[in-house]
Biopython code that builds the backbone (N, CA, C, O; Angstrom):
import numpy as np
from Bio.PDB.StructureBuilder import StructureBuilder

atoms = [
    (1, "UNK", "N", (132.155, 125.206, 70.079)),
    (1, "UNK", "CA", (132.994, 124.492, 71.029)),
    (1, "UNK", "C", (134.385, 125.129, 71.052)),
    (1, "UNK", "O", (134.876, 125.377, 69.951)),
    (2, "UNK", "N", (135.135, 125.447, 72.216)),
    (2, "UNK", "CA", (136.098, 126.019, 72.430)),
    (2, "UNK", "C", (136.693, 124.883, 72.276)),
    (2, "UNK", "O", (136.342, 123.797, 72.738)),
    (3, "UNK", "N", (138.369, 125.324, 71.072)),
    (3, "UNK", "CA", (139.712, 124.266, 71.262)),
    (3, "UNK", "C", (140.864, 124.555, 71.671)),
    (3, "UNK", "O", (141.773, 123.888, 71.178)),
    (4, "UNK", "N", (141.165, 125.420, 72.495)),
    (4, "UNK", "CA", (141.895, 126.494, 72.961)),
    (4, "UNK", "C", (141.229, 126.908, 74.576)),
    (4, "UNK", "O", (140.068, 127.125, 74.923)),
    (5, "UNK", "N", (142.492, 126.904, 75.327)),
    (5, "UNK", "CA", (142.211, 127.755, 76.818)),
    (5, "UNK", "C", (141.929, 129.170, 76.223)),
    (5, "UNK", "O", (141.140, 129.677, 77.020)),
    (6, "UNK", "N", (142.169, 130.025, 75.259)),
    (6, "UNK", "CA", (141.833, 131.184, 74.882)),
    (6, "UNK", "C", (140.476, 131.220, 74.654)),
    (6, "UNK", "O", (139.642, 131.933, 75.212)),
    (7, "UNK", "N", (140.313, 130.370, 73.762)),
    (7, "UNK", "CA", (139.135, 130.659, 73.501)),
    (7, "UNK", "C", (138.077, 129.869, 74.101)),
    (7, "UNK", "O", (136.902, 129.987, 73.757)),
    (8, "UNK", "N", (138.383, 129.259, 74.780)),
    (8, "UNK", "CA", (137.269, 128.422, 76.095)),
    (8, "UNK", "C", (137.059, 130.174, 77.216)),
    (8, "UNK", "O", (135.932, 130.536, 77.553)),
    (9, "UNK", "N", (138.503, 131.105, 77.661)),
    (9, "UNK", "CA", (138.532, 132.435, 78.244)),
    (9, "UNK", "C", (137.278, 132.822, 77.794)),
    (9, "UNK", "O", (136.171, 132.694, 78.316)),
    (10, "UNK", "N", (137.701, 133.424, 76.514)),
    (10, "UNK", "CA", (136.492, 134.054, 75.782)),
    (10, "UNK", "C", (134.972, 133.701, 76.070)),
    (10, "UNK", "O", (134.189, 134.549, 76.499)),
    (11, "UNK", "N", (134.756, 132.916, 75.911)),
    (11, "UNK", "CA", (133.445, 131.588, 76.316)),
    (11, "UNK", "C", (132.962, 132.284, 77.229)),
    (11, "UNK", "O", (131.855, 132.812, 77.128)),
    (12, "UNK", "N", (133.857, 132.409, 78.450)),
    (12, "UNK", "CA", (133.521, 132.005, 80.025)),
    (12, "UNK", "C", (133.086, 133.874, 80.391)),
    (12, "UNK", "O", (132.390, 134.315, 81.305)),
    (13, "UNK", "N", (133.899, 134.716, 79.150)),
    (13, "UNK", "CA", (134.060, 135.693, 79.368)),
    (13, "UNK", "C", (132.479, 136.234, 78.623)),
    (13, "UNK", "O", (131.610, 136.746, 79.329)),
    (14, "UNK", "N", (132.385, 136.128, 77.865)),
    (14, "UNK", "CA", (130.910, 136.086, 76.668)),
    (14, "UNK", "C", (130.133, 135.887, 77.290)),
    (14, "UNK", "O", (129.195, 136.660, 77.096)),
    (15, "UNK", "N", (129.918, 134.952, 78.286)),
    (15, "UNK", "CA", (128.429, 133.909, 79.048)),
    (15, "UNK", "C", (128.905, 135.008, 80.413)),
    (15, "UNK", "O", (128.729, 134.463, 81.502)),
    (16, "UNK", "N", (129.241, 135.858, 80.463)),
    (16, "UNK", "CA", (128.848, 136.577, 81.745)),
    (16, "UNK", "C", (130.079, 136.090, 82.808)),
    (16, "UNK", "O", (130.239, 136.750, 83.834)),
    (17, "UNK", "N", (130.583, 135.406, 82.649)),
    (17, "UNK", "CA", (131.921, 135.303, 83.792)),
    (17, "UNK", "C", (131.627, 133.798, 84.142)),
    (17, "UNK", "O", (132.339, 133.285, 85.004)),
    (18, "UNK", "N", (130.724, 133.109, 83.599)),
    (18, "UNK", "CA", (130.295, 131.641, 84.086)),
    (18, "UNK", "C", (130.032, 130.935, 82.491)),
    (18, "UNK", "O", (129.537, 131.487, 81.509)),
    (19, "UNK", "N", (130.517, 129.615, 82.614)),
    (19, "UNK", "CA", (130.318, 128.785, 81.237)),
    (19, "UNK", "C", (130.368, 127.014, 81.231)),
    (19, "UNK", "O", (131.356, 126.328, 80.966)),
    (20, "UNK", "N", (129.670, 126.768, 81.421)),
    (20, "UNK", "CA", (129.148, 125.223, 81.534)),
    (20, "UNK", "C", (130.018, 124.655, 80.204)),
    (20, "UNK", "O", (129.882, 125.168, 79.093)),
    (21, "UNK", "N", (130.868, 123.606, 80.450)),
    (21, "UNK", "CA", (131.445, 122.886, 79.037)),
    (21, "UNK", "C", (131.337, 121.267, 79.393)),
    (21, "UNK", "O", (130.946, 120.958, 80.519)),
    (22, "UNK", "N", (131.604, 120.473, 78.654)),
    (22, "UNK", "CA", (131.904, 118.986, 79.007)),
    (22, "UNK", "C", (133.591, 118.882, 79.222)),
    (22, "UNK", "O", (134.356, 119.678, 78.677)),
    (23, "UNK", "N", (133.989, 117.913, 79.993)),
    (23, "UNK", "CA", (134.503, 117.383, 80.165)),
    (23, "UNK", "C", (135.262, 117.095, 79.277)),
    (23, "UNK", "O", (136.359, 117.652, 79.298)),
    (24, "UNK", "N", (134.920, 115.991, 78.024)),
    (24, "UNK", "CA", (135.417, 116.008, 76.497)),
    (24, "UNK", "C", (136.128, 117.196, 76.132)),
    (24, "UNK", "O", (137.220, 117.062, 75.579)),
    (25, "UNK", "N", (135.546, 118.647, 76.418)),
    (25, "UNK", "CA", (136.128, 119.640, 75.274)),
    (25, "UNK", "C", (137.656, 119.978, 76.485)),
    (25, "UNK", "O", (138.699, 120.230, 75.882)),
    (26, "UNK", "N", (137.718, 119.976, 77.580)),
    (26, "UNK", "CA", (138.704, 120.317, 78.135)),
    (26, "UNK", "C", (139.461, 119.004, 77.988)),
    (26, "UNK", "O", (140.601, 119.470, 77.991)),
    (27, "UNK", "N", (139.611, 117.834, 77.877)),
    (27, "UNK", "CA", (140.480, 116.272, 77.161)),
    (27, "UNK", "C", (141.095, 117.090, 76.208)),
    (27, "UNK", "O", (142.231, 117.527, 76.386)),
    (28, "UNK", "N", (140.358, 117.357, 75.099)),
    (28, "UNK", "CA", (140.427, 117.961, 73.908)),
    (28, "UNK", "C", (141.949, 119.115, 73.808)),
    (28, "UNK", "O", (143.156, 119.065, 73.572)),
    (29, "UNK", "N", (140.688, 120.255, 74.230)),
    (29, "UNK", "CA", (141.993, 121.445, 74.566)),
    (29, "UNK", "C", (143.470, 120.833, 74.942)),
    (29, "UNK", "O", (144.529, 121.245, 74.469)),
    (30, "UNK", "N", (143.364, 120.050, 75.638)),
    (30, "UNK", "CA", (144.129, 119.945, 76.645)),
    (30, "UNK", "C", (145.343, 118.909, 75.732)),
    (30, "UNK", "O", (146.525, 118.914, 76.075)),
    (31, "UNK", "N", (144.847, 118.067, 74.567)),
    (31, "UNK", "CA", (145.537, 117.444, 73.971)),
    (31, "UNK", "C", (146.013, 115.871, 74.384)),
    (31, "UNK", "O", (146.954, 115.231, 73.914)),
    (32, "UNK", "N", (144.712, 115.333, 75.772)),
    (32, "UNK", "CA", (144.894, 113.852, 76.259)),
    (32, "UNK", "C", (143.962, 113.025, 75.105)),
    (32, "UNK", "O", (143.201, 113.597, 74.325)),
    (33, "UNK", "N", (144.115, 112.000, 75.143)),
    (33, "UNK", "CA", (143.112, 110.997, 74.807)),
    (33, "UNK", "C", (142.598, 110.521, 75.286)),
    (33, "UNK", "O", (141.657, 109.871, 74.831)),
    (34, "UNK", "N", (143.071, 110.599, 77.018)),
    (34, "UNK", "CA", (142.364, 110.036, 78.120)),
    (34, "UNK", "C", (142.390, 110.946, 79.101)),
    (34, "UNK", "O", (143.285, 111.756, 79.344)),
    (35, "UNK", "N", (140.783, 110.683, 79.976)),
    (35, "UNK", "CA", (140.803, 111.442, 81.463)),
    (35, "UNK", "C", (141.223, 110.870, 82.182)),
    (35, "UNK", "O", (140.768, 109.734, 82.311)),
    (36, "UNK", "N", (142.320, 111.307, 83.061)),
    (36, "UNK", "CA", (142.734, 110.620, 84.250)),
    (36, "UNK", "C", (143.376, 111.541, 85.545)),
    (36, "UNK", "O", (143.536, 112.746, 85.351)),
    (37, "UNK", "N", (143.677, 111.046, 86.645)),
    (37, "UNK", "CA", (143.856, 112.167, 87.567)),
    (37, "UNK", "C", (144.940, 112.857, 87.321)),
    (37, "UNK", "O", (144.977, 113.993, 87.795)),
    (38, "UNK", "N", (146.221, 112.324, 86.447)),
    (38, "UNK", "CA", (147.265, 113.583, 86.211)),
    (38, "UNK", "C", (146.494, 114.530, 84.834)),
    (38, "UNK", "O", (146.418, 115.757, 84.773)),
    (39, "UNK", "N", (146.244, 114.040, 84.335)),
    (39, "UNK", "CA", (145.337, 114.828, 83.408)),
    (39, "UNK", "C", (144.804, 115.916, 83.725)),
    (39, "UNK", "O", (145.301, 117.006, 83.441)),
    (40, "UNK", "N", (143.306, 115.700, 84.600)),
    (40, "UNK", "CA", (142.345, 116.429, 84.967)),
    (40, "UNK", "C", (143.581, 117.600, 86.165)),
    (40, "UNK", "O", (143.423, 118.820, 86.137)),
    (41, "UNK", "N", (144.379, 117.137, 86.826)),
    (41, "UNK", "CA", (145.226, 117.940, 87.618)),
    (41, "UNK", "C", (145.915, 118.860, 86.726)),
    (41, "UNK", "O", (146.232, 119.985, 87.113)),
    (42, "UNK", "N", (146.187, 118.397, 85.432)),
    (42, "UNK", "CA", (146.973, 119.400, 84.419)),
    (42, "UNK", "C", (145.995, 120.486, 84.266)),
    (42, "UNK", "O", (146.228, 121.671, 84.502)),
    (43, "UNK", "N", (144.166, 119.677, 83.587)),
    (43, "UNK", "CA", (143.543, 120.865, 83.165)),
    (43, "UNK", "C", (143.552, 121.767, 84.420)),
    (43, "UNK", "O", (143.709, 122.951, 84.122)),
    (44, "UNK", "N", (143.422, 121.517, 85.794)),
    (44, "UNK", "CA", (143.113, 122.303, 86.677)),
    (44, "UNK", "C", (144.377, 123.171, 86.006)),
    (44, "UNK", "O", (144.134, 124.079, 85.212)),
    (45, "UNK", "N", (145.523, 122.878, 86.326)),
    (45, "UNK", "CA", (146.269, 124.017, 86.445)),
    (45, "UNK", "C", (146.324, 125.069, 85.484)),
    (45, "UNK", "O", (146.392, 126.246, 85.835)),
    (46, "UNK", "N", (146.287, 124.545, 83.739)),
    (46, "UNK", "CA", (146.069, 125.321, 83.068)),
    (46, "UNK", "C", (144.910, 126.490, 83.213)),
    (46, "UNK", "O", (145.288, 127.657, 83.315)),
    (47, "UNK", "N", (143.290, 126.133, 83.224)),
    (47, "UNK", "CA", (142.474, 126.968, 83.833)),
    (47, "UNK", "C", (143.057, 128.052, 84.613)),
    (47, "UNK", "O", (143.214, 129.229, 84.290)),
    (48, "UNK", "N", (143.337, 127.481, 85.644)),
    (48, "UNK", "CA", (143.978, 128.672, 86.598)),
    (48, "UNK", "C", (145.261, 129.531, 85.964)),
    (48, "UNK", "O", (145.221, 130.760, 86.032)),
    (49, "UNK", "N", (146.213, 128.970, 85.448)),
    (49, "UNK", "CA", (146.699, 130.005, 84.095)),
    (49, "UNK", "C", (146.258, 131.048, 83.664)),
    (49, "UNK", "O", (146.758, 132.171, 83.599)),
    (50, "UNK", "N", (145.095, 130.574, 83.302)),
    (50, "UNK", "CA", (143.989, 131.693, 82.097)),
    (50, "UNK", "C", (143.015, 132.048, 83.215)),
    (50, "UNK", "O", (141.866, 131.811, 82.843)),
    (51, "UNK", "N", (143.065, 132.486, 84.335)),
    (51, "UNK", "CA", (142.571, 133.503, 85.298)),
    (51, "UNK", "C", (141.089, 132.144, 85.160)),
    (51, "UNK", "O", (139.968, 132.577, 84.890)),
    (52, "UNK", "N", (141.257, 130.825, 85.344)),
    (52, "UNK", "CA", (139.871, 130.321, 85.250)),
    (52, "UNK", "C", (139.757, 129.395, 86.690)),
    (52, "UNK", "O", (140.620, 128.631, 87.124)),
    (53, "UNK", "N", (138.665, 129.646, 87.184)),
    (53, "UNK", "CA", (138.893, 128.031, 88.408)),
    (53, "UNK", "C", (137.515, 127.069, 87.975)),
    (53, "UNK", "O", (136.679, 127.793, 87.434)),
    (54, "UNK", "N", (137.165, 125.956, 88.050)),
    (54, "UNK", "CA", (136.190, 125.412, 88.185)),
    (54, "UNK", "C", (135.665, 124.902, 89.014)),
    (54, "UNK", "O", (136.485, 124.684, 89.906)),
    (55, "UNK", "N", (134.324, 124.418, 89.367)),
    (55, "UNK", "CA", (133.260, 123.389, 89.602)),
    (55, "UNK", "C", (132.721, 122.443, 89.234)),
    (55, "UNK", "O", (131.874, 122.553, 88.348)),
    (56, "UNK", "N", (133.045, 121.137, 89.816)),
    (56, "UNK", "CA", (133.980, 121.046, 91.164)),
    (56, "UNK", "C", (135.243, 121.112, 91.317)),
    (56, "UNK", "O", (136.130, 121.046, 90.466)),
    (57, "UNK", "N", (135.300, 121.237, 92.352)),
    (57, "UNK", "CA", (136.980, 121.213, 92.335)),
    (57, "UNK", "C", (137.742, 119.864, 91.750)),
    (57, "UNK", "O", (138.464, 119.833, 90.753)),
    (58, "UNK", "N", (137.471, 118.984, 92.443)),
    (58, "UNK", "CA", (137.989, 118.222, 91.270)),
    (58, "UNK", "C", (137.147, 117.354, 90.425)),
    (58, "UNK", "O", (136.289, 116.543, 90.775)),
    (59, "UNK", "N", (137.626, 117.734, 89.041)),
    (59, "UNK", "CA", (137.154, 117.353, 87.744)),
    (59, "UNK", "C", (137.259, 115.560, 87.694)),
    (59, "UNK", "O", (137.948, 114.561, 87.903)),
    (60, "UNK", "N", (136.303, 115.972, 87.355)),
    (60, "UNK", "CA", (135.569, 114.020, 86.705)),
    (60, "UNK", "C", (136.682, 113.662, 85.699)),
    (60, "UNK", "O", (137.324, 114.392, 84.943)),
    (61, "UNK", "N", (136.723, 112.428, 85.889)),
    (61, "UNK", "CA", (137.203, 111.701, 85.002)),
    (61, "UNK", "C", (136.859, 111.039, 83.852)),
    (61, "UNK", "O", (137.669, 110.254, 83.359)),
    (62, "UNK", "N", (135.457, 111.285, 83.183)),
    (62, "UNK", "CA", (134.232, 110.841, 82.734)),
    (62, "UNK", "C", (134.130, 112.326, 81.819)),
    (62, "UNK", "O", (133.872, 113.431, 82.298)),
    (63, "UNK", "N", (134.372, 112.053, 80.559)),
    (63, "UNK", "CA", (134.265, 113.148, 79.086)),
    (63, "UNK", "C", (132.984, 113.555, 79.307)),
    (63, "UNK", "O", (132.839, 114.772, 79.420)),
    (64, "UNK", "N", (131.850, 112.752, 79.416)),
    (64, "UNK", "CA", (130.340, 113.134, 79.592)),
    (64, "UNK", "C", (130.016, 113.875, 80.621)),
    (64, "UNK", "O", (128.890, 114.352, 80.763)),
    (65, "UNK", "N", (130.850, 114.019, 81.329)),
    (65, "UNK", "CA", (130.319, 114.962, 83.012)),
    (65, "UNK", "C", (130.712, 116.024, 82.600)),
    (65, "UNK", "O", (131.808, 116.031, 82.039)),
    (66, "UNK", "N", (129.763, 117.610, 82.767)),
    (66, "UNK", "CA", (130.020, 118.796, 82.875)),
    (66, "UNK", "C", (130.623, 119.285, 83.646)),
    (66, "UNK", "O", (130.634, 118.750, 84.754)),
    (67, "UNK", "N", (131.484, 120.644, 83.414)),
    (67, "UNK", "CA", (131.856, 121.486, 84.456)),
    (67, "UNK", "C", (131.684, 122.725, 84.719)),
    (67, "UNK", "O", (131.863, 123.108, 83.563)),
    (68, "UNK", "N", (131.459, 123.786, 85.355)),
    (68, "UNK", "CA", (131.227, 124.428, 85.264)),
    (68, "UNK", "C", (132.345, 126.025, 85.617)),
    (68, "UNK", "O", (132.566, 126.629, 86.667)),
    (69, "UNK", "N", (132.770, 126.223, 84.356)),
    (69, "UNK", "CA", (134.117, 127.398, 84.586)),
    (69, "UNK", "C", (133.650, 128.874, 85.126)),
    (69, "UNK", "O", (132.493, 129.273, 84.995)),
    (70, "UNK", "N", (134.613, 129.579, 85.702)),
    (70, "UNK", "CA", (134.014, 130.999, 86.103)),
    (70, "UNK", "C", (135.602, 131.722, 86.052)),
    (70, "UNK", "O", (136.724, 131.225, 85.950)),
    (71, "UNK", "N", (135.228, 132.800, 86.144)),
    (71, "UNK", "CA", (136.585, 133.395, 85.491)),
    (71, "UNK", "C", (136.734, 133.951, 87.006)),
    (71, "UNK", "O", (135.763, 134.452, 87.573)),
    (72, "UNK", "N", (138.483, 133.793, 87.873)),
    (72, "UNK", "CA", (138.568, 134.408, 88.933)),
    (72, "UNK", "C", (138.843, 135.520, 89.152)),
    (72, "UNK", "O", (138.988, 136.341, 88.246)),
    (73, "UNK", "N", (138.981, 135.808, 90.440)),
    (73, "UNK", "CA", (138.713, 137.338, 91.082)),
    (73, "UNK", "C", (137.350, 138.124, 90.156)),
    (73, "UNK", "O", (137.410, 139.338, 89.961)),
    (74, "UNK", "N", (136.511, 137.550, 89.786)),
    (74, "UNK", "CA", (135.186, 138.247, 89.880)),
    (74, "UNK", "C", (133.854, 137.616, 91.040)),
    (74, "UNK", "O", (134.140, 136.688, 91.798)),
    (75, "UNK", "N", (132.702, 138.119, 91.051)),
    (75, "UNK", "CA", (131.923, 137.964, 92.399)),
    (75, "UNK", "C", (131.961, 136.464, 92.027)),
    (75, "UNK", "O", (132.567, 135.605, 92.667)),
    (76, "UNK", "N", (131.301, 136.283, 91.011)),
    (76, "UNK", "CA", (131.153, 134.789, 90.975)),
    (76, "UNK", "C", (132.223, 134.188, 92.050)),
    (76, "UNK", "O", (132.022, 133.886, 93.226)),
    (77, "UNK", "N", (133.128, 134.129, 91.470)),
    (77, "UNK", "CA", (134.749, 133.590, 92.236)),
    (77, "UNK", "C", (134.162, 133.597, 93.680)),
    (77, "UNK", "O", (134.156, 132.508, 94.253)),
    (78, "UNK", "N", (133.695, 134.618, 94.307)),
    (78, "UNK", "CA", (133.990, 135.070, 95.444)),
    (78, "UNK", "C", (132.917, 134.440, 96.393)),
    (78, "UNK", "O", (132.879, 134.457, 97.624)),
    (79, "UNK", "N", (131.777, 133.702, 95.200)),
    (79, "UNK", "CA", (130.509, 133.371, 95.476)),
    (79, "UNK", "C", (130.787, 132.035, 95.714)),
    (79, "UNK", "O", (130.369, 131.363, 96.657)),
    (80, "UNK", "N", (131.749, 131.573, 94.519)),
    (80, "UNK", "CA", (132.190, 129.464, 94.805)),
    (80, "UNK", "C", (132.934, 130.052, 95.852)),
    (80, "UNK", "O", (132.410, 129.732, 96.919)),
    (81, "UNK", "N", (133.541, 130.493, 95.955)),
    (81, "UNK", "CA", (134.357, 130.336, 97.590)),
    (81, "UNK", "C", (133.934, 130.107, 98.693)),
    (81, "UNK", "O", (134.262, 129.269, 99.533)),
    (82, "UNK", "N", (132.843, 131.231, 98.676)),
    (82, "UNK", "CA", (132.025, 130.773, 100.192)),
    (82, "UNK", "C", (131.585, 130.531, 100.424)),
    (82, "UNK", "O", (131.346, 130.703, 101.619)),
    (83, "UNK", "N", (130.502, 129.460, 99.322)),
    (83, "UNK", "CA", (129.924, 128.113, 99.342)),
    (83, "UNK", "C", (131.252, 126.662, 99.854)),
    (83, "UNK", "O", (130.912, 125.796, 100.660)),
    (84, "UNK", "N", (132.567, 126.673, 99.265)),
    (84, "UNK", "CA", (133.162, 126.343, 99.272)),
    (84, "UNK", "C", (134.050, 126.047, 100.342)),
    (84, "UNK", "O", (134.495, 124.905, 100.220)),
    (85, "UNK", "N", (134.494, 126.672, 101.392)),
    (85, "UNK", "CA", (134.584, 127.155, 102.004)),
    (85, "UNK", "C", (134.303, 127.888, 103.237)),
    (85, "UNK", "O", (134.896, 128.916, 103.562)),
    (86, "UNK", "N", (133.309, 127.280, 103.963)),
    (86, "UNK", "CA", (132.457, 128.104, 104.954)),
    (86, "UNK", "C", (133.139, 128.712, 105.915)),
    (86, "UNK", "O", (134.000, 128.153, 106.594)),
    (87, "UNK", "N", (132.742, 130.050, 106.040)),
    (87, "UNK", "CA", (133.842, 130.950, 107.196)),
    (87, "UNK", "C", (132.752, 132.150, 107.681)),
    (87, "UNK", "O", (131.572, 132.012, 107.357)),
    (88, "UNK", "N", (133.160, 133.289, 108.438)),
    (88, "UNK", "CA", (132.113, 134.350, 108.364)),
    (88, "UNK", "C", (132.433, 135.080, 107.475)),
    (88, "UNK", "O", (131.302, 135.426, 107.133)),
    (89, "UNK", "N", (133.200, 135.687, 106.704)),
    (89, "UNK", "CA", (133.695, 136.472, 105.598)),
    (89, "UNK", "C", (132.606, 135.654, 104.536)),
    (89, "UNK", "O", (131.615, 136.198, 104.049)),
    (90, "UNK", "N", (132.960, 134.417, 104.322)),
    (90, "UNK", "CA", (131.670, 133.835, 103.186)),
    (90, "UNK", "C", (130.339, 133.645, 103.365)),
    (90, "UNK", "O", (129.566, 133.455, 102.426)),
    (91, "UNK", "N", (129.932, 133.693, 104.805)),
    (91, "UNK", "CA", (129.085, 134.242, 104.900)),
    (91, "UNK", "C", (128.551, 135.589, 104.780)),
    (91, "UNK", "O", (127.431, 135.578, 104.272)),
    (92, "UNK", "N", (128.969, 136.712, 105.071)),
    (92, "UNK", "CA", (128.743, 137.964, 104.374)),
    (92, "UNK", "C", (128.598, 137.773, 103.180)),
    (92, "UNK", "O", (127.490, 137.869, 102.652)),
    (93, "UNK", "N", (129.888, 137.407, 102.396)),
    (93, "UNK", "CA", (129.660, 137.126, 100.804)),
    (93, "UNK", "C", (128.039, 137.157, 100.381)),
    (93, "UNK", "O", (127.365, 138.078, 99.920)),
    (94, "UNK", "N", (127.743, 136.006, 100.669)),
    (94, "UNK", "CA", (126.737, 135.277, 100.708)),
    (94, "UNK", "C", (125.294, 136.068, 100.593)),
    (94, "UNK", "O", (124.349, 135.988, 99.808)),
    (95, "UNK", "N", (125.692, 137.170, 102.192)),
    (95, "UNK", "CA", (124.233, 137.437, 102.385)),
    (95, "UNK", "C", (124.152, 138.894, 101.446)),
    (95, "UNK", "O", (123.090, 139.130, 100.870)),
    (96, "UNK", "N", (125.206, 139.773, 101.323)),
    (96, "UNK", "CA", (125.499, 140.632, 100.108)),
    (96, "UNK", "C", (124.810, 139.912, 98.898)),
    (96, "UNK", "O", (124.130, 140.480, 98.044)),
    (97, "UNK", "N", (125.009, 138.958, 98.941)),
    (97, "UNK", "CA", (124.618, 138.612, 97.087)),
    (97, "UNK", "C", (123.270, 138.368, 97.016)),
    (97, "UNK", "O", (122.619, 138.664, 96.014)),
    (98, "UNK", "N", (122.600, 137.648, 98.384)),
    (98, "UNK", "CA", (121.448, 137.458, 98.565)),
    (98, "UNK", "C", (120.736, 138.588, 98.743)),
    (98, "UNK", "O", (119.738, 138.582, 98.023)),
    (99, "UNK", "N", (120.871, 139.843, 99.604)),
    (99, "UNK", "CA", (120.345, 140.386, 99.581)),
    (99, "UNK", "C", (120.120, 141.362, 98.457)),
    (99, "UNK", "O", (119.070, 141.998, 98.358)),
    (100, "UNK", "N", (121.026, 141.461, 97.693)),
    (100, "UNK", "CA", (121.002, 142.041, 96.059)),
    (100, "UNK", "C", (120.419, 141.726, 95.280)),
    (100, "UNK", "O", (120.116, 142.448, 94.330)),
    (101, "UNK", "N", (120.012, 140.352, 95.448)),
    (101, "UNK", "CA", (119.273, 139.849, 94.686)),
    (101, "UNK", "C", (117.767, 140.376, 95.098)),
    (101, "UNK", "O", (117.101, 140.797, 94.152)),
    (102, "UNK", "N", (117.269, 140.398, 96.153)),
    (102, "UNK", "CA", (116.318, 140.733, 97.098)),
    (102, "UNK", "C", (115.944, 142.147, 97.084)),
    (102, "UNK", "O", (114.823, 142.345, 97.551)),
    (103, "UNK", "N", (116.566, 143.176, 96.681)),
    (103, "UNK", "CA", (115.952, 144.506, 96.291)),
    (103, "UNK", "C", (116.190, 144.886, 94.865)),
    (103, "UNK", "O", (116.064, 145.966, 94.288)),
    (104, "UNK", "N", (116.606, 143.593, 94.413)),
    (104, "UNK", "CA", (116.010, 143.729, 92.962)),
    (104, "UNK", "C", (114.608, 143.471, 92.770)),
    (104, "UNK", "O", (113.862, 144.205, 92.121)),
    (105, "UNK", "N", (114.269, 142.411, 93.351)),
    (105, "UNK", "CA", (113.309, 141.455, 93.277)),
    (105, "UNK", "C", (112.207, 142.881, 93.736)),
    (105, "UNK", "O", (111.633, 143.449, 92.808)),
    (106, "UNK", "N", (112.042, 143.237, 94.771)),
    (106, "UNK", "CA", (111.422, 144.517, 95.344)),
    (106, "UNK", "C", (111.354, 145.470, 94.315)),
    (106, "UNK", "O", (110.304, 145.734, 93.730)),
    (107, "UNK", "N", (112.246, 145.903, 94.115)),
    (107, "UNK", "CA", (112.104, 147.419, 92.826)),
    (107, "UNK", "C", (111.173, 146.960, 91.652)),
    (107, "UNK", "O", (110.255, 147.635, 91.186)),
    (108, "UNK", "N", (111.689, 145.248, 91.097)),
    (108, "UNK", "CA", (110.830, 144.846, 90.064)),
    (108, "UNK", "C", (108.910, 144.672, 90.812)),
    (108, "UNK", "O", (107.791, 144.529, 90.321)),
    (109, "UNK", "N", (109.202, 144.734, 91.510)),
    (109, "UNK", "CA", (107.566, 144.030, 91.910)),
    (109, "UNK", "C", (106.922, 145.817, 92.007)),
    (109, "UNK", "O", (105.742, 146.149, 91.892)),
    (110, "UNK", "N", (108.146, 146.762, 92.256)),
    (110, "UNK", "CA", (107.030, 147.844, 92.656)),
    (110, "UNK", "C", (107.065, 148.089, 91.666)),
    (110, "UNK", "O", (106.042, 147.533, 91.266)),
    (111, "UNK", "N", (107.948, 149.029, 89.957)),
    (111, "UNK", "CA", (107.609, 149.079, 88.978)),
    (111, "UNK", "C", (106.145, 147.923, 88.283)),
    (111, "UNK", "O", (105.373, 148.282, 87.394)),
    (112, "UNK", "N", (106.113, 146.756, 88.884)),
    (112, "UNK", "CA", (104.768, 146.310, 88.388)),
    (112, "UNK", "C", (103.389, 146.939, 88.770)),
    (112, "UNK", "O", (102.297, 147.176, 88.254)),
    (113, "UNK", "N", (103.919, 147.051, 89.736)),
    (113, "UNK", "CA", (102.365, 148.013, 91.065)),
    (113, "UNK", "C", (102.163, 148.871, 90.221)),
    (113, "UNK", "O", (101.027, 149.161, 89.846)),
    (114, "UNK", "N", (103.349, 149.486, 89.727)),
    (114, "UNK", "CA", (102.767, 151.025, 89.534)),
    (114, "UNK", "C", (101.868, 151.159, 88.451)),
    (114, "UNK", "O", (101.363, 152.253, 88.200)),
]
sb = StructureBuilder()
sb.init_structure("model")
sb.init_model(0)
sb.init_chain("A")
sb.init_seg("    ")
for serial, (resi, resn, name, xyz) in enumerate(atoms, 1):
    if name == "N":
        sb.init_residue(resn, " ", resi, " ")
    sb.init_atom(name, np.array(xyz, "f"), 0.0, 1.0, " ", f" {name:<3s}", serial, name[0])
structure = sb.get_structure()
C-alpha cells in the first residue's frame, strides 16, 4: 500500500502507467480522517502535482470505492480523454488504439497458423 504521492507515482508507474487503489489509501496519503468534497478536491489536486489524473473525475466520498490512477501525458491519458470528452481528435485517439490492438490480434493468430 502506497503512503506517499511518491510512492503511490511509483505504483502507477510499476503497473504500466495505470493503478487501481481505494479510496482509503488516498484519505490516508493525504492525511484526512474524513472523505469529503474539499478533501477529495485536495487529493485531485495533489495527483495532478505528481503528473497523476484519475477515474472518475470526481472521486467518491466513500474509503471503500476504488479509483483508478494513470500517470499523464502518456496514451493512457490520451485514451481517458477521449472517452471523456467526445470530439473528432478523440475519436481518432480511439480508433488508433483500437486498431493497434487489432493487428496485434492478427499477427498473433497468424504466428498460431503457422
Amino acid at each position: 500500500m502506497s503512503d506517499t504521492y511518491e510512492s503511490l507515482s511509483k505504483a502507477v508507474d510499476d503497473d504500466g502507467g495505470v493503478h487501481t487503489a481505494p479510496m482509503a489509501t488516498l484519505r490516508l496519503i493525504n492525511g484526512a480522517a474524513r472523505l469529503g468534497p474539499i478533501v477529495c478536491a485536495t487529493i485531485s489536486k495533489e495527483l495532478s502535482k505528481h503528473g497523476l489524473g484519475h477515474i472518475p473525475v470526481k472521486l467518491p466520498e466513500s474509503s471503500n470505492e476504488d479509483v483508478r490512477i494513470f500517470r499523464l501525458g502518456t496514451q493512457i491519458a490520451d485514451v481517458v480523454a477521449a472517452v471523456q470528452a467526445p470530439s473528432h481528435e478523440g475519436d481518432e485517439v480511439l480508433r488508433t488504439v483500437g486498431g493497434m490492438a487489432s493487428d496485434k490480434i492478427a499477427r498473433i493468430k497468424a504466428i498460431i497458423d503457422e
